[in-house]
N, C-alpha and C positions, 0 to 999 in steps of 0.2 A: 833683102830690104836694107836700107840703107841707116843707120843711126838717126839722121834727121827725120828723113822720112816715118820711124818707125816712131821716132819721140812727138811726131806731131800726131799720127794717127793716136798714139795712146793720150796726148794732151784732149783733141777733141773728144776718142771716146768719153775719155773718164768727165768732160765736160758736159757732155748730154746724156749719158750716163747717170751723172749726179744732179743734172736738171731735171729727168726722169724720176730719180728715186726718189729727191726730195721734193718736188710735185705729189708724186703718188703718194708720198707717204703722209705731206702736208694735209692732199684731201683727203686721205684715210682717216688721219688724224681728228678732223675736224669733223666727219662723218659718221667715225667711230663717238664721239663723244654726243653728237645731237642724238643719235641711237641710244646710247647708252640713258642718256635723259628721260628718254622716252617711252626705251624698255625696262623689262624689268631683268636682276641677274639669270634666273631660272633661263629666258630664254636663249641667250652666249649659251649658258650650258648645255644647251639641247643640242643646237647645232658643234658644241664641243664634243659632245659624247659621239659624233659621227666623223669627226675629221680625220682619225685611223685611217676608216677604212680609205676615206677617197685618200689621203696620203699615200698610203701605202697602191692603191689600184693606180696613181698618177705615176709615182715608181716602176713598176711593172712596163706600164704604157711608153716610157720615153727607154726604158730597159739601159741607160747610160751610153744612148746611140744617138743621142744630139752630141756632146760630148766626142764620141768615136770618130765625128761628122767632123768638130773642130780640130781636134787634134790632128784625123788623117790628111796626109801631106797632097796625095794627088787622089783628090775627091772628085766623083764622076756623077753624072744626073742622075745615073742609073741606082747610085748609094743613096740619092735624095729621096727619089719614088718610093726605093724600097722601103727606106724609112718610114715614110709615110704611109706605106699601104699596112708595114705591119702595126705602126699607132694606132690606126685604126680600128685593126680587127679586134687586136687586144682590149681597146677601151670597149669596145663592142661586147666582147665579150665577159669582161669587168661588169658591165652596167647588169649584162642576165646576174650574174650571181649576185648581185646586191640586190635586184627585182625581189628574187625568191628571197634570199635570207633574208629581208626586213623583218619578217614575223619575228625571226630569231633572235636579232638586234633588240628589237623591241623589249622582246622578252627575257634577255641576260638584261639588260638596267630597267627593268618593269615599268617600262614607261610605254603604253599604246601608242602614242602620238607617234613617235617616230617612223612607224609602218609607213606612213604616205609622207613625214617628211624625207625618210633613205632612198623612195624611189622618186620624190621630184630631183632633191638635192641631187642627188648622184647623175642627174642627164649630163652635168656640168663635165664629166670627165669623158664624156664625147664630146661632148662642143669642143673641150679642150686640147683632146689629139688632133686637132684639124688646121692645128696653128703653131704645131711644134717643132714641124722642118722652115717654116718660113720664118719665125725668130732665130733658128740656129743660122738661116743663110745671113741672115741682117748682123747675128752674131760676131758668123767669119768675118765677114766685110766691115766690123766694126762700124756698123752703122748706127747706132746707137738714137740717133737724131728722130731715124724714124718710130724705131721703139719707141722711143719718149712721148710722140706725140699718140701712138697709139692708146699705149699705157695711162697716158694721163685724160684722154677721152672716154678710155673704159669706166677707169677710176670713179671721174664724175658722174656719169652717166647713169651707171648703176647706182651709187649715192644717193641721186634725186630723184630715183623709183624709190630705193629702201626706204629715206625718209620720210616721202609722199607715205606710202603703206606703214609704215609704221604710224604715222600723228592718225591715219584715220582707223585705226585700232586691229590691224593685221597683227601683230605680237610676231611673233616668231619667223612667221612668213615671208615679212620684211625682209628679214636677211635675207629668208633664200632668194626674194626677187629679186631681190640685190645681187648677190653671187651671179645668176641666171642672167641677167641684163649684161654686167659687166663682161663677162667669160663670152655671150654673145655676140657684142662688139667689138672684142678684141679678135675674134676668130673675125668676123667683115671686113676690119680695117689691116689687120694683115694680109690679107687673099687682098684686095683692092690695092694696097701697100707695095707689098714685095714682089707684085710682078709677076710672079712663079707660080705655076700650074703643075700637079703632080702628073707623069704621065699613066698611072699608077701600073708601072711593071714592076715586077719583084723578080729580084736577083738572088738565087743560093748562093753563089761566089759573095754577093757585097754583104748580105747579113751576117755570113759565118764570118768576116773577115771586123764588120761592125761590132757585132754581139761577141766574137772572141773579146774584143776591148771594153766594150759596157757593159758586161756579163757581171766583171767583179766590183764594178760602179753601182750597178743593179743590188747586188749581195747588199755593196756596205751603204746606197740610198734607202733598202728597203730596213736594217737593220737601225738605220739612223732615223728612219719615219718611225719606226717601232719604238721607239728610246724616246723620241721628243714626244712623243703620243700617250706614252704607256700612260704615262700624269692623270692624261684627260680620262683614259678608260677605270683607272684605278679613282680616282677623287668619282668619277661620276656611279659607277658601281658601289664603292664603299660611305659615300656619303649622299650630297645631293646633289641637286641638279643645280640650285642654288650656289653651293661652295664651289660649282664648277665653274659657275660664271663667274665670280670673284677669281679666280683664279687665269682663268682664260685673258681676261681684260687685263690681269698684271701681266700676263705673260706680252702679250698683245701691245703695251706700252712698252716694253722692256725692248723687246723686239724689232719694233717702230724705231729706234733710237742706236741698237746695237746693228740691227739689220738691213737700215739705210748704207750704212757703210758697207758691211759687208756685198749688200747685193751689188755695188755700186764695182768694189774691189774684184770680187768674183768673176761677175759677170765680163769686165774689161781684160784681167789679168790672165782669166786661163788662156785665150786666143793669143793673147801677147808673150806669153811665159810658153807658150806652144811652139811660135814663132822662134824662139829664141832656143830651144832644146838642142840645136847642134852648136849652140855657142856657150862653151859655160862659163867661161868669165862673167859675161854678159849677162847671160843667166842669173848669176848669184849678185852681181851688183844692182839690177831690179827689184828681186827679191827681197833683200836687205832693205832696200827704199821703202819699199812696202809696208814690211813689217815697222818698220820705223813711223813712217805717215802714220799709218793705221793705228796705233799706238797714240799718236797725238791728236788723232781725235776721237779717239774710241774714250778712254779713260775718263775725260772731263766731261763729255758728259753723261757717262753711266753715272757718275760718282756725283753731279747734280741733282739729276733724276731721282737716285735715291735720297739726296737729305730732302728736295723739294715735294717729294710723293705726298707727302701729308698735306697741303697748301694744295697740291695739283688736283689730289682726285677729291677734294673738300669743295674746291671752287666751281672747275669742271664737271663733275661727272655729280654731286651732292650728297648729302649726309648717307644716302643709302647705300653709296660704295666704299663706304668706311673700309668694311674689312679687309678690302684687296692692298689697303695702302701696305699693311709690314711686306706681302706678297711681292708686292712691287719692288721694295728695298731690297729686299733679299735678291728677289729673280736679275735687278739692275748688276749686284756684282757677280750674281749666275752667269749672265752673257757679258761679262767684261773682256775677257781673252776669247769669247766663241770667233770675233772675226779674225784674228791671231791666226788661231788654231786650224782656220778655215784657209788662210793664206800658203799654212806649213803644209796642208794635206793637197790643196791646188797644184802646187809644184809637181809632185807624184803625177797625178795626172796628166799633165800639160808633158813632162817626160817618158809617157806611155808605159809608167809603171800601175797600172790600175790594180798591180797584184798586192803591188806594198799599202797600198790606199785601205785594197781591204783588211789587209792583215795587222795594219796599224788601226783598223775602228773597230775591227774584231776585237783585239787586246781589250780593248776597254770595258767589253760587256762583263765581267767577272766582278768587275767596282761598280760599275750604277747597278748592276742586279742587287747586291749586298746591300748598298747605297738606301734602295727600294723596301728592301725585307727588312730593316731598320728604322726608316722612317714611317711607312704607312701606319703602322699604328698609334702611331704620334701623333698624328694630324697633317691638316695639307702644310702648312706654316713650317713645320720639322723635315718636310718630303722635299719643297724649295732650296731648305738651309743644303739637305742633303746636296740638292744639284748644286749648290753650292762647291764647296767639297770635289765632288766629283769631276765638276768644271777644272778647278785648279791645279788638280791632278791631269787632267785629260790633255790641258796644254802641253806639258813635258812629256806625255806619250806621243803627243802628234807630230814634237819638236826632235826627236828624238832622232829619225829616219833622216830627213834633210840636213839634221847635225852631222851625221856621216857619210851624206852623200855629198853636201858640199861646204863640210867646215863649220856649218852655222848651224848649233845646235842650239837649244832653251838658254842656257847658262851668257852664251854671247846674245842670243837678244834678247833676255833681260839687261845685262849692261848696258845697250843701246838705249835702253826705255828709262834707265836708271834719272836720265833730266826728265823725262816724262812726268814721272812719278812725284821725282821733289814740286814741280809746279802744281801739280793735283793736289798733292798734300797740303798745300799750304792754303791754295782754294779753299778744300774742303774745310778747314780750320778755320780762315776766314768768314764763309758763309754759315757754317755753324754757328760763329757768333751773333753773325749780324740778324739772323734769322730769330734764334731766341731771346732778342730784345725787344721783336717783335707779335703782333697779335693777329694782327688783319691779313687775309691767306691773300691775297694781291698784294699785299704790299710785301709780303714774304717771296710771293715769286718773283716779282720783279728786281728788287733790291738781292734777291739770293741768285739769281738768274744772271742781270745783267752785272752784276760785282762778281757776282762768278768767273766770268771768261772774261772779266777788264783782271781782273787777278793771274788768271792762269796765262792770259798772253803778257803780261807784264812781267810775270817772272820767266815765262818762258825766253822772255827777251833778253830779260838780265844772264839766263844762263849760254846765251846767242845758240837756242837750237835752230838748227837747218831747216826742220820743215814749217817751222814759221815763214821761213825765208822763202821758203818753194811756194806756201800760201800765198804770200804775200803779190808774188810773182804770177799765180795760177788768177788770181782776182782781179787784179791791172789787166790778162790779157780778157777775162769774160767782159769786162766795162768795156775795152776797146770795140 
């Protein structure tokens, strides 16, 4: 692949890509908050207290062989079917053991209700193996275009069930017919979409050769579901179902905001950084860009998000989501480095180290367990700051492996980020002020929002960072 060629493909992906994610995420956004109006917290927390398991059973099901798919260089139909035949059974088999153990569920967070919602909610992670070789092929082909349009028809769709069932007094249910709707349409529009029909043979040769590569993506996605989850099971067990949803919703903004980027970087880079694994010049001058972008936009606006939280979920969501605001503060600089971190550990992968992947997320579990035994008795508020903490630390473990596999450890990309940083700085300082002179939570967003980023691109200009300049250039070509 040709330099040109390769820089246009990644220009469009990361284009429709980023029309995807901020579509999806725009109507999430907007979705998530007429719900939230609508509902009460208890019921985020019901549906919180079960996102474990389908995390973890969704784990299981792709076994880190979508992945195996992109990275392997001479990929055959026969690795696609198999793929598919074994997503299948495995969700299959996922959905019995959640059938039966709902009593169980139920009964560790003593809540009845759950029995019938673990066994509708959970139908989702079969609908959902049935569309996970046909996103991986749209994947390889960086086709991105088409995902978007899926993605953003799912999004609404199920939206305008949930909220339908929610105003006419479904409570809880809403969501799930919401999830159910969504997940259902995106499974039609990909089979419809992508063309490709499983022929469903299963290969021994192509899963040992798959699953030898996704096995230790498997280890460290199920151990990484366990860690971003434990929250929900610990707050909902030790407290209520209540502080679960206060909490769920910080996380869920936080995420909306940190995770747009990421999905968007993710999702485009490993295929491309895959591409590129016999070239490591090449390689590391990507990578680099990356981290650098990612940085300039990741920073400004966590660090908005947090001073605005108090105006945002006061206006938006109303006086009864009070509590989730410190939540939100906190969780906004939890996930400041998550897309970072998620760039440094992509690399690994994409150069068919999946050994290092795991053994770089392993390392970590000694510090968020301590992290956990620390804070839980504190409260959920003290359990956040901790992931706090733990995040800041996490970056330098993750940065650490790619520092010596190609020169670029934490130490040099923080340097890079060092103008990042001054621009944030001065934002935040800016809008602190202007905000506390203020009363009226609109006119706090607004005036703290849009003087926000007139601040942070102004100084970013005065200090001539580059990826202003790439912006700049990335925006000129979407208007043309």
């Amino acid at each position: 692949m040709t330099t040109p060629s390769l820089k246009s493909k990644a220009t469009k992906g990361i284009l429709w890509n980023a029309v995807e994610k901020f579509s999806v995420q725009a109507g999430s956004f907007v979705i998530g908050i007429v719900l939230a109006r609508i509902l009460i917290p208890e019921d985020f927390g019901l549906i919180g207290m079960l996102s474990i398991f389908i995390a973890i059973s969704q784990s299981f099901i792709d076994s880190g062989m979508g992945a195996g798919l992109i990275q392997k260089k001479n990929r055959t139909e026969i690795d696609f079917s198999t793929v598919f035949v074994f997503n299948f059974l495995v969700s299959t088999l996922f959905y019995v053991v959640l059938f039966f153990s709902a009593p169980l569920i139920a009964d560790f967070y003593n809540t009845p209700q759950l029995v019938l919602l673990t066994r509708v909610l959970t139908i989702n992670i079969i609908i959902n193996s049935l569309a996970i070789v046909q996103r991986t092929r749209l994947t390889i082909n960086i086709d991105f275009k088409t995902i978007a349009k899926v993605n953003v028809v799912s999004v609404i769709s199920g939206g305008v069930f949930g909220v339908y069932f929610a105003y006419n007094g479904f409570g809880v249910w809403a969501l799930v017919i919401q999830n159910l709707i969504r997940t259902s349409i995106t499974v039609i529009m990909f089979w419809v979409l992508s063309k490709w029909k499983p022929s469903l043979l299963f290969s021994k040769q192509s899963f040992k050769e798959l699953f030898g590569f996704g096995s230790k993506l498997l280890i460290a996605g199920l151990y990484a579901q366990t860690l971003n989850n434990i929250y929900n099971i610990t707050i909902g067990k030790a407290y209520s179902s209540s502080e679960l949803g206060f909490y769920t919703r910080a996380k869920t903004f936080a995420e909306t905001s940190a995770g747009t980027v990421t999905g968007i970087l993710q999702q485009v880079t490993f295929p491309i950084l895959a591409s590129l694994q016999d070239d490591k010049k090449r390689l590391v001058s990507v990578y680099r860009r990356l981290i650098k972008m990612t940085a300039f936009f990741i920073f400004p606006v966590m660090t908005l998000l947090a001073l605005l939280a108090d105006p945002f979920i006061r206006l938006l969501l109303t006086e009864k989501w009070m509590p989730a605001v410190p939540l939100l503060q906190w969780m906004c600089f939890a996930r400041i480095f998550y897309p970072i971190s998620i760039i440094n550990m992509t690399i690994l992968s994409a150069i068919g180290r999946s050994d290092l992947f795991l053994k770089v997320d392993l390392s970590k579990l000694p510090l968020i367990v301590l992290a956990l035994i620390i804070t839980i008795p504190l409260g959920v508020k003290a359990m956040v700051i901790g992931h706090v903490v733990t995040s800041g630390i996490s970056f330098f473990i993750n940065a650490y492996l790619p520092g010596r596999l190609f020169g670029y450890g934490p130490i040099s990309q923080l340097k890079d980020m060092i103008p990042v940083f001054i621009s944030t700085a001065v934002m935040a300082l800016v809008v602190f002020t202007l905000t506390s002179l203020l009363e009226n939570p609109l006119l706090k967003l607004v005036v703290g929002g849009g003087g926000g980023f007139g601040i942070f691109f102004l100084i970013s200009y005065m200090q001539k960072i580059k990826e202003l300049k790439e912006l700049n250039i990335f925006i000129k070509k979407i208007v043309k």
